[in-house]
C-alpha positions in Angstrom: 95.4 126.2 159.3 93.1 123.5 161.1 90.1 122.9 159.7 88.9 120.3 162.3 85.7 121.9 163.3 85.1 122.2 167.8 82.5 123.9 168.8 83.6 127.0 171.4 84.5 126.1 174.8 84.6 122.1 174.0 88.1 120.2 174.5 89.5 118.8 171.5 89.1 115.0 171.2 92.6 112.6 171.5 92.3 112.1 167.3 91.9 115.8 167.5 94.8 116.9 169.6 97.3 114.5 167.6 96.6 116.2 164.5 97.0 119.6 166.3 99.8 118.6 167.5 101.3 117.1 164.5 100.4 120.8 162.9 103.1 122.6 165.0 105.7 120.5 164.8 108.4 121.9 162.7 108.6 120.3 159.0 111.2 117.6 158.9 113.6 117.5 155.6 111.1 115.7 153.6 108.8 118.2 154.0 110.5 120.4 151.2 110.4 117.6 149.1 107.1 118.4 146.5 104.0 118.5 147.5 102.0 116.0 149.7 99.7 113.5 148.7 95.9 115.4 148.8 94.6 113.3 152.2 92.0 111.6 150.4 94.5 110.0 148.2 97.0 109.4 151.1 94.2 107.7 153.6 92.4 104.8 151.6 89.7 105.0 154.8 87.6 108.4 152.7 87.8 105.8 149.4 86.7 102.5 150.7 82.7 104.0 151.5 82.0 105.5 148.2 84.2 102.6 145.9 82.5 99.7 148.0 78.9 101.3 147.3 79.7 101.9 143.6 80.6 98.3 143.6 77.1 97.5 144.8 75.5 99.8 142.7 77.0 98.2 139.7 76.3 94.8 140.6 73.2 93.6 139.3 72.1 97.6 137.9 70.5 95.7 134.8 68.6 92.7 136.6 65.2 93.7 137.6 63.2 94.8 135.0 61.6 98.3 134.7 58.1 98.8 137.1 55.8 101.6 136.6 57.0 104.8 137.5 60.3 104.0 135.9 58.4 103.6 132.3 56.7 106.7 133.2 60.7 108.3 133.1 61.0 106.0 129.7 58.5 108.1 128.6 59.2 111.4 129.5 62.4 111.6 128.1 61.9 109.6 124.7 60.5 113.0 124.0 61.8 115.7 122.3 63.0 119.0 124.9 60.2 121.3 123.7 57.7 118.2 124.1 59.0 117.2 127.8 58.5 120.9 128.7 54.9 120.3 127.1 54.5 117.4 129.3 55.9 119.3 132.5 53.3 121.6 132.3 51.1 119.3 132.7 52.2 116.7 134.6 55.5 115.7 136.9 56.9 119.3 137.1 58.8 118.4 140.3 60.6 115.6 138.6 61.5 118.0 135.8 65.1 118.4 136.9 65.5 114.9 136.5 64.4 114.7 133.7 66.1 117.1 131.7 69.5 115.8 133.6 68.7 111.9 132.7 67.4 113.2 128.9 71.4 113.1 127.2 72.0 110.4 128.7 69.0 108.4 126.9 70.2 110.6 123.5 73.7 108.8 124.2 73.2 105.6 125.9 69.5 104.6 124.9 67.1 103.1 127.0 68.4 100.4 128.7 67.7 99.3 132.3 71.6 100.2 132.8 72.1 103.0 131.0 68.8 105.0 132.8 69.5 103.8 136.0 73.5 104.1 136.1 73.3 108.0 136.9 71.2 106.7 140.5 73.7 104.2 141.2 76.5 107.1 140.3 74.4 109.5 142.6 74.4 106.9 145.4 78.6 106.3 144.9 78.7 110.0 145.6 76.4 110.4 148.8 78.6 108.0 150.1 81.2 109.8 149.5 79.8 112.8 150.9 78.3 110.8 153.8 82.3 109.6 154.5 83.4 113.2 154.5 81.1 114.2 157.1 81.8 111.7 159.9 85.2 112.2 159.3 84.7 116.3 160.0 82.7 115.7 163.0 83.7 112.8 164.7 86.7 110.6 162.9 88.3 108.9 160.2 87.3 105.8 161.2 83.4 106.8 161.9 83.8 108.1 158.4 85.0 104.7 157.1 82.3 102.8 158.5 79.9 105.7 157.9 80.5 104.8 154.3 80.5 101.2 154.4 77.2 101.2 156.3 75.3 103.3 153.7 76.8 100.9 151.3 75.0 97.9 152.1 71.8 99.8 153.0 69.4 97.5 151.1 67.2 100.7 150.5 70.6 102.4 149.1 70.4 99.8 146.4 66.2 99.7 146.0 67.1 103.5 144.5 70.5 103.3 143.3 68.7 100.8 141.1 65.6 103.2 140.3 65.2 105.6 137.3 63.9 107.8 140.0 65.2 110.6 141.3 65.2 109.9 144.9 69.0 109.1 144.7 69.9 112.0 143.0 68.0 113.5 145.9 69.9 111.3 148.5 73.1 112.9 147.3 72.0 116.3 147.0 70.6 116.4 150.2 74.5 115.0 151.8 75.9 118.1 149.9 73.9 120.8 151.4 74.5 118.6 155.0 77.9 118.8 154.4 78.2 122.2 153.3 76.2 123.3 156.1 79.2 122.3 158.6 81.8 123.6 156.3 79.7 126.9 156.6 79.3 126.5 160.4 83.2 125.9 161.1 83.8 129.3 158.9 80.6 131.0 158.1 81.9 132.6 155.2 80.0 134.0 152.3 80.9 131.2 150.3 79.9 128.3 151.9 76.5 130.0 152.8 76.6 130.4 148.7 77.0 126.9 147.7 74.9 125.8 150.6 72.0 127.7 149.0 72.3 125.7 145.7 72.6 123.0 147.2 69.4 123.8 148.8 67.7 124.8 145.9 69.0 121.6 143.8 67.6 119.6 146.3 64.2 121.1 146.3 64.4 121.0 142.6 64.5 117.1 142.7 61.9 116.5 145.3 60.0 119.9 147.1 59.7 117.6 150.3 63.3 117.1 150.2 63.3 121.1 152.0 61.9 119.2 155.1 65.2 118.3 155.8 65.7 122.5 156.8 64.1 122.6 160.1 67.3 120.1 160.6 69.7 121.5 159.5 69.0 124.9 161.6 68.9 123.1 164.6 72.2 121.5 163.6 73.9 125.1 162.7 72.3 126.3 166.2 74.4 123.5 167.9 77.7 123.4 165.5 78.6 127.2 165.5 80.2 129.4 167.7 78.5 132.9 166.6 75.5 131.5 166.1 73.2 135.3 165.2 75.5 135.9 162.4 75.7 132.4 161.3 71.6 131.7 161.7 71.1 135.4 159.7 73.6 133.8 156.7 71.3 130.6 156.6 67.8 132.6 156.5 69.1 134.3 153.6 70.6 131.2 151.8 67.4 129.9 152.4 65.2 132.4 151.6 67.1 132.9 148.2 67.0 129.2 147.1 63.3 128.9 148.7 62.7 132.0 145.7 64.0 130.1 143.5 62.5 126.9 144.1 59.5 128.7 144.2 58.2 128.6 140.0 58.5 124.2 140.4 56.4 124.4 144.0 53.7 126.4 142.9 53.5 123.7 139.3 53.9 121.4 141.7 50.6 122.6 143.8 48.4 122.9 140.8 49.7 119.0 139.7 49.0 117.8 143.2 46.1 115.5 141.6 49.0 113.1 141.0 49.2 112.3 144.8 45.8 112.0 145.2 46.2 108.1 145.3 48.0 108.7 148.9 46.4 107.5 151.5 46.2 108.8 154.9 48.9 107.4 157.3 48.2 104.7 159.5 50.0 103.2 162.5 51.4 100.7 160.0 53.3 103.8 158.2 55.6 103.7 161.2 56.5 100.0 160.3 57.0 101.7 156.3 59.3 104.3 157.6 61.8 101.6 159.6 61.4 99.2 156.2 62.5 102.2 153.9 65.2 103.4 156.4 66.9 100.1 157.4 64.9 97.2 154.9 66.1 93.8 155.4 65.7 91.3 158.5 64.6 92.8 161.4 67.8 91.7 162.8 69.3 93.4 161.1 67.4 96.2 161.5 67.6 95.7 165.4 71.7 95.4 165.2 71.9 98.8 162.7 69.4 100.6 165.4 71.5 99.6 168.3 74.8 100.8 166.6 72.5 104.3 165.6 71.7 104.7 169.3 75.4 103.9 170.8 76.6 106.5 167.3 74.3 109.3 168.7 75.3 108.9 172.5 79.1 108.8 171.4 79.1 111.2 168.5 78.4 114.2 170.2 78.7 116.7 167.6 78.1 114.1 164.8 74.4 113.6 166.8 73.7 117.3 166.5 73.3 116.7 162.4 72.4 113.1 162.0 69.3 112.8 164.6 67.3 116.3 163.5 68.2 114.7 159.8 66.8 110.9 160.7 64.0 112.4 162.8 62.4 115.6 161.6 61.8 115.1 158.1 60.0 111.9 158.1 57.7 113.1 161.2 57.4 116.3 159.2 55.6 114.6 156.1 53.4 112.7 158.1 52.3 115.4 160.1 51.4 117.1 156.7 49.3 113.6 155.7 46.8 114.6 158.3 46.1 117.8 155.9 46.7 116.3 152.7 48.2 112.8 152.5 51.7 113.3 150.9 53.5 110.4 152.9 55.4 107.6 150.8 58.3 105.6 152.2 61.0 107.0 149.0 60.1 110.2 149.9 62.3 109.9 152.7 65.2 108.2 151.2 67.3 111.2 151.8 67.6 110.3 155.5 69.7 107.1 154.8 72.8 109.1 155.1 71.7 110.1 158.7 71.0 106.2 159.5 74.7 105.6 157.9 75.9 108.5 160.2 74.8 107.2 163.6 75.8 103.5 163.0 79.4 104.3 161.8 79.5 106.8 164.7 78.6 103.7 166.8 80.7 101.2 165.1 84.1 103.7 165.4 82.9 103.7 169.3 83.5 100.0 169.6 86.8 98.2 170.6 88.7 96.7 167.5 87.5 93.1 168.1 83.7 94.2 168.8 84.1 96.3 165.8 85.1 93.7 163.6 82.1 91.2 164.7 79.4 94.2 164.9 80.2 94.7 161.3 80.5 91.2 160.1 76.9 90.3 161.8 75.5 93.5 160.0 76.6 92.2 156.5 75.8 88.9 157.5 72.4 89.4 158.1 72.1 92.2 155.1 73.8 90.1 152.2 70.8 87.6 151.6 68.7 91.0 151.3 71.4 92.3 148.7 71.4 89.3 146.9 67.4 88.6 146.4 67.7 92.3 145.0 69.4 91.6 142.0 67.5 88.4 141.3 65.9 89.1 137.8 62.3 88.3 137.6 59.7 88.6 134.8 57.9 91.8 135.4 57.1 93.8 131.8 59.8 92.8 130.3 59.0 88.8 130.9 55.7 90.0 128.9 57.6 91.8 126.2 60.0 89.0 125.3 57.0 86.8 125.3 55.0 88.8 122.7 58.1 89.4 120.7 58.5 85.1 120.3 54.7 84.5 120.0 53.9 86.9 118.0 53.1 86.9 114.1 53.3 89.4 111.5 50.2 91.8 111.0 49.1 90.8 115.0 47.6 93.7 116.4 47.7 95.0 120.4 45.0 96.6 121.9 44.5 97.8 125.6 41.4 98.2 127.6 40.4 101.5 129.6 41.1 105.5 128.2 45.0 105.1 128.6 48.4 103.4 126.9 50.7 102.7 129.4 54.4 103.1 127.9 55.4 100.2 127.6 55.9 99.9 124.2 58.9 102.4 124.5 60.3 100.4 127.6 60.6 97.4 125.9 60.0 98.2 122.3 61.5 95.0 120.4 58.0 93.0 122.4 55.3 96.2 122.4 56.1 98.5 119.9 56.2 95.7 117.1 52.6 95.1 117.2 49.9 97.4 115.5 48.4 99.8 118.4 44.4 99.9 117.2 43.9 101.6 120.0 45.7 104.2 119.8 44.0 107.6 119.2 46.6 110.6 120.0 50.4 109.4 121.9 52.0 110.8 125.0 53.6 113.6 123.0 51.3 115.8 121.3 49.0 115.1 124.2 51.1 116.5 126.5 50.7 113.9 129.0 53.0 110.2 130.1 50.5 108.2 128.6 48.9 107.7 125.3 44.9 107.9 125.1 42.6 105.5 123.5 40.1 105.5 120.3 36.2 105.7 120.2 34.5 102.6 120.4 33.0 102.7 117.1 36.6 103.7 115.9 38.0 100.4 117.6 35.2 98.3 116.0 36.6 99.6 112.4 40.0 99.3 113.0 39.2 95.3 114.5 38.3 94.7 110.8 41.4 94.7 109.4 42.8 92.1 111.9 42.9 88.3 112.6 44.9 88.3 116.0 44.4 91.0 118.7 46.7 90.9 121.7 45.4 92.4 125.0 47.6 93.1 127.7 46.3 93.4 131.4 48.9 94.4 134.5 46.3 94.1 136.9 44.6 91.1 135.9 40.5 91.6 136.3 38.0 89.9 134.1 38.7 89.4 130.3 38.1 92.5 127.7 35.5 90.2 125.2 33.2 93.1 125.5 35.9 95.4 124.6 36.4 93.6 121.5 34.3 93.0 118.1 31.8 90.8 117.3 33.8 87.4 115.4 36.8 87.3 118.1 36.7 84.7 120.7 39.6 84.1 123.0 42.0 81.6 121.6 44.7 81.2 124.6 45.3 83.1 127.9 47.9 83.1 129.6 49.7 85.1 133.3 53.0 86.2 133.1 55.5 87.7 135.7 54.1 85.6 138.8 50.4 86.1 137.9 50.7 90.0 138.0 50.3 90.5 133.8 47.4 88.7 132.0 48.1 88.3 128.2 45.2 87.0 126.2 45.0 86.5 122.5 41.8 86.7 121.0 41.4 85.5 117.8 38.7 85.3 114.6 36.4 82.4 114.6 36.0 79.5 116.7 38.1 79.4 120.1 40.4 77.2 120.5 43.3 76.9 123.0 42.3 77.2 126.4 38.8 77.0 127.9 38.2 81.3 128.3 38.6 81.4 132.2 40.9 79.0 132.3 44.7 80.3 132.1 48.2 79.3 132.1 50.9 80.8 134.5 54.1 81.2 132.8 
């Protein structure tokens, strides 16, 4: 049976008419001969997209250090199952899923910038993959090899591939529903339209605004199928189902929407964001990855129908929503990099062999300096950690100014978690929130006491914490770690001594 999708009334293609063709001829003698090869085993073109993007992923998974959001994941699953679905109920209940898939693989691996970021760079492997399969069903084996290849050296590919975030999980569950959507379209059977509804609802279960990327796909089943009433009627109810099911983390997800409140509302300059997020790098190389996109969607006929509602929609989608409530962020629309990969292998398989060849080199040319300043290591926290952990002295203490403790100290325990917390009044945990909370003053004052050396860490460097601290310390050194971004002081009992307070050295 053929199983290359043609939309009614369309004449095949010449790559599609060979393999027709090749279909009715009688089997040879070799034919009876075992079984063949599965076609993904017998063409190396379906491999080399994935393989080449695990290769990236791999490379370098381990050299920046962790930021922010990704101690915030540290920290939600250190916990224990019953105390992450504390935390869920109070905060990040739409990264839940996440969380509870990345939580063995802490229990087994630990908490290492590999281990915790090795399922992303996995997740972004198998988009690949899925991205490969679909140019091959709608366009050609060769659109699917360079389909692949682009999305491999994506430079955003590897921001989030190497991000204990979820938005590459999301990336790849988002090219499953995409592709099961045209498997459903070529034969809208029940079971497609099944697994296409959990894909649906997996995919809302990593990111709610990763359902923008419905309106898409229903334009894309309007264009790819032959009986489209049937086939639209199977989607609303695929839909519908996994929009039910979705339904418990949206409504959480509503009442935690305080989280976001730090969005701002778009600006021309988001536009600028949303071409940085979807082709980063050179604007070269952002000009040479448009052009192939455009040449892709004029080309790819069928191929266009999915990838240009899937670039388009969803990003214009969320920032039409910003002018309600500002929800627009450039990672929340990482799941369109497999429609960017689409269009531009689409456009590269369109070229003559010797264009082909150079269009391709340029691209990497112009990418690779990109994909090598990403796995650079720099300082960042764990520049700061390593630095506490050799200046340090038994019985320091560590305080930290403001009502909340960031967790750092399980990121990069050996540097944090080694020096006496005085500040600490109830942890993450039993609070039922990311971060740990702060004592009284008056609390702070007795627990100062008992000390001689109190560390203070600052990540957003502002005036010194003297007031924060008791009468008898005086600053003793200061210093600015990771580029000037972390300000370490040490504050010591009796005279100062060191550096001039005010004065600092950048390390």
């Amino acid at each position: 049976m053929n199983t290359e999708f043609r939309p009614a009334g369309q004449p095949a293609g010449p790559a599609v008419a060979e393999r027709e063709l090749a279909a009715a001829r009688p089997a040879g003698p070799s034919a009876a001969v075992g079984r063949p090869a599965p076609g993904w085993l017998r063409d190396w073109t379906a491999l080399a997209g994935p393989l080449a993007t695990l290769v990236l992923m791999l490379w370098g998974l381990a050299a920046r250090p962790f930021w922010g959001d990704e101690a915030d994941t540290i920290s939600a699953v250190s916990r224990s199952l019953p105390q992450m679905l504390h935390l869920l109920g109070h905060v990040d209940a739409v990264h839940g899923l996440y969380y509870l898939l990345l939580w063995p693989v802490v229990r087994l691996a630990g908490p290492s910038e590999f281990a915790v970021r090795l399922p992303s760079a996995l997740a972004m492997a198998a988009a690949a993959g899925g991205v490969t399969a679909i140019a091959r069903r709608l366009a050609s084996g060769q659109a699917g090899l360079y389909a692949g290849l682009v999305f491999a050296v994506l430079p955003t590919v590897t921001l989030q591939g190497h991000d204990a975030r979820p938005y590459a999980l999301l990336t790849a569950a988002a090219v499953l529903a995409s592709y099961l959507l045209i498997r459903a379209a070529q034969q809208p059977t029940g079971r497609w339209f099944a697994g296409y509804g959990l894909a649906v609802a997996l995919t809302g279960y990593l990111q709610l605004f990763g359902l923008l990327l419905l309106p898409a796909h229903a334009i894309a089943l309007a264009l790819l199928t032959r009986d489209r009433r049937p086939a639209l009627r199977s989607w609303l109810v695929s839909v519908s189902v996994a929009s039910l099911a979705v339904a418990p983390v949206a409504v959480l997800g509503w009442q935690q929407r305080a989280q976001i409140a730090w969005i701002p509302r778009p600006g021309w300059h988001d536009a600028s964001d949303l071409v940085s997020t979807l082709v980063a790098g050179p604007a070269a190389a952002a000009l040479a990855i448009g052009l192939l996109g455009l040449l892709g969607a004029l080309r790819g006929r069928e191929l266009s129908w999915l990838a240009v509602p899937w670039l388009l929609l969803p990003p214009a989608l969320l920032l039409a929503m910003s002018e309600i409530k500002p929800v627009y962020n450039g990672r929340y629309a990482t799941y369109c990099l497999p429609a960017v990969a689409l269009l531009a292998g689409a456009g590269l398989a369109a070229l003559a062999r010797p264009a082909r060849i150079i269009a391709l080199a340029a691209v990497l040319s112009l990418i690779a300096p990109t994909l090598r300043a990403q796995r650079v290591p720099t300082g960042g926290m764990r520049s700061v950690a390593q630095f506490l952990q050799a200046e340090a002295r038994p019985g320091d203490a560590i305080a930290y100014p403001g009502g909340a403790i960031p967790p750092w100290y399980l990121a990069y325990p050996d540097g944090f978690a080694r020096l006496r917390d005085i500040s600490l009044a109830r942890t993450g945990p039993a609070l039922g929130h990311l971060y740990a909370s702060t004592v009284p003053r008056p609390v702070l004052d007795r627990r100062e006491r008992g000390v001689r050396r109190i560390w203070v860490v600052q990540t957003v460097p502002r005036q010194g914490p003297a007031g924060y601290l008791a009468l008898g310390f005086r600053l003793a050194h200061e210093w600015r770690l990771a580029g000037g971004a972390t300000a370490v002081w040490l504050y010591t009992k009796g005279p100062a001594g060191g550096v001039t307070p005010g004065r600092a050295r950048v390390l």
